[in-house]
C-alpha positions in Angstrom: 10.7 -98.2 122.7 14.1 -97.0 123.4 15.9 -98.4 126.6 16.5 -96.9 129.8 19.4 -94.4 130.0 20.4 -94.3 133.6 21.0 -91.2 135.1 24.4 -90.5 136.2 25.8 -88.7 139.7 29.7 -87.8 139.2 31.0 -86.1 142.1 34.6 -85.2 142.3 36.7 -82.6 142.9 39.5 -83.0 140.4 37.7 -81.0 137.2 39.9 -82.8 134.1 38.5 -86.1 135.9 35.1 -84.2 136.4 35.3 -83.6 132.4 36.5 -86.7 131.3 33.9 -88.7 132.6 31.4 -86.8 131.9 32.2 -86.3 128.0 33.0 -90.2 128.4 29.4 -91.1 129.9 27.5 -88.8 127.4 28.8 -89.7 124.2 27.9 -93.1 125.6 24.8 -91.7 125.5 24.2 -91.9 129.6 22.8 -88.6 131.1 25.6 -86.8 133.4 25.2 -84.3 136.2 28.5 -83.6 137.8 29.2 -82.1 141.3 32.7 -80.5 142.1 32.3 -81.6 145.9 30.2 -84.5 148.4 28.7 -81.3 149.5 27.2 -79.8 146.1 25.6 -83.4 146.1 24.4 -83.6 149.3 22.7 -79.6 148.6 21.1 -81.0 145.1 20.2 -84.5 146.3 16.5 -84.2 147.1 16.2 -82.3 143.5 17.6 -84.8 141.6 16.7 -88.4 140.6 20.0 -90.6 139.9 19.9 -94.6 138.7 24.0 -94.6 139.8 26.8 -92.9 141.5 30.5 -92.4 140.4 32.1 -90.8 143.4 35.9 -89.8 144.0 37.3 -90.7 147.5 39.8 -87.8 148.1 37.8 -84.9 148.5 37.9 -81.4 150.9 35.6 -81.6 153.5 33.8 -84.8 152.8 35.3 -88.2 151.5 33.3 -90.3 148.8 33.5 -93.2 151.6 31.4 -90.3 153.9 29.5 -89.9 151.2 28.7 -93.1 150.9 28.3 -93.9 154.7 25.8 -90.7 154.5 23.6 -91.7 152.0 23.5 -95.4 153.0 22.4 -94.1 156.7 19.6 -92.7 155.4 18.7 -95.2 153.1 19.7 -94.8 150.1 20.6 -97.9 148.0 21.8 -96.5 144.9 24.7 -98.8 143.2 27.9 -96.6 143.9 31.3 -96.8 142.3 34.6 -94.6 144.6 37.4 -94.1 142.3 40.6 -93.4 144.5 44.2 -92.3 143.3 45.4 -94.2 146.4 43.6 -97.3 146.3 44.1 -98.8 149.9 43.3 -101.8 152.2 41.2 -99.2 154.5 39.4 -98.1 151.2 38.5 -101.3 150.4 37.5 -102.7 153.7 35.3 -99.5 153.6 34.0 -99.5 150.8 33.4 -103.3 151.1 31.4 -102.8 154.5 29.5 -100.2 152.7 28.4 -102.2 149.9 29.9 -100.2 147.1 29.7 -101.9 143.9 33.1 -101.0 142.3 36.2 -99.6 143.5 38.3 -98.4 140.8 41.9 -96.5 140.5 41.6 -93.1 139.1 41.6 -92.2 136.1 38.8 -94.9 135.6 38.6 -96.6 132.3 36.0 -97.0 129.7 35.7 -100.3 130.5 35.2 -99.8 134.4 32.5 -96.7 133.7 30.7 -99.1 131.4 30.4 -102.5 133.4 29.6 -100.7 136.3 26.9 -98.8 134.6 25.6 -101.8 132.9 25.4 -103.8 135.7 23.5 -101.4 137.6 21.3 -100.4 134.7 
């Protein structure tokens, strides 16, 4: 019996980021659906069945901390990791209070992606 692949949510706006992670996740051998936006998410969520979440903070409309604060509001418990180009104490308090797993400077690094994933595998 194989293991588990968890089913991975990357939502960001930047699409070479977008991309990377994705090609980085599946030759991992994880299974990737990205979103462009907090709001494609939102629009997909109840279709969708995710083990984890990768989420960018700097995004139009909605930030991954919103995001976040969204989905924990109604529940959902999901292990999330916000990558930031600006990593900040407000980001960090944030995300702390929100009980994200990992915060991470953008570009992420194999090594972040893959702890992160592990651990919530």
């Amino acid at each position: 019996m194989q293991p588990h692949s968890p089913r991975i949510a990357v939502i960001d706006d930047d699409a070479d980021v977008l991309e990377s992670t994705r090609f980085l996740l599946e030759i991992s051998g994880h299974v990737v659906q990205t979103f462009a936006s907090a709001c494609d998410f939102l629009a997909e969520l109840r279709l969708q069945a995710f083990d984890c979440l990768i989420l960018d903070h700097h995004m139009p409309a909605l930030t991954g901390l919103e995001l976040a604060r969204r989905l924990r509001a109604s529940g959902v418990t999901l292990p999330i990791m916000l990558m930031t180009g600006s990593l900040s104490r407000d980001i960090v308090v944030g995300a702390t209070k929100l009980g994200i797993e990992k915060i991470v400077e953008k570009p992420p690094t194999e090594s972040d992606l893959m702890s992160f994933i592990n651990a919530a595998g």
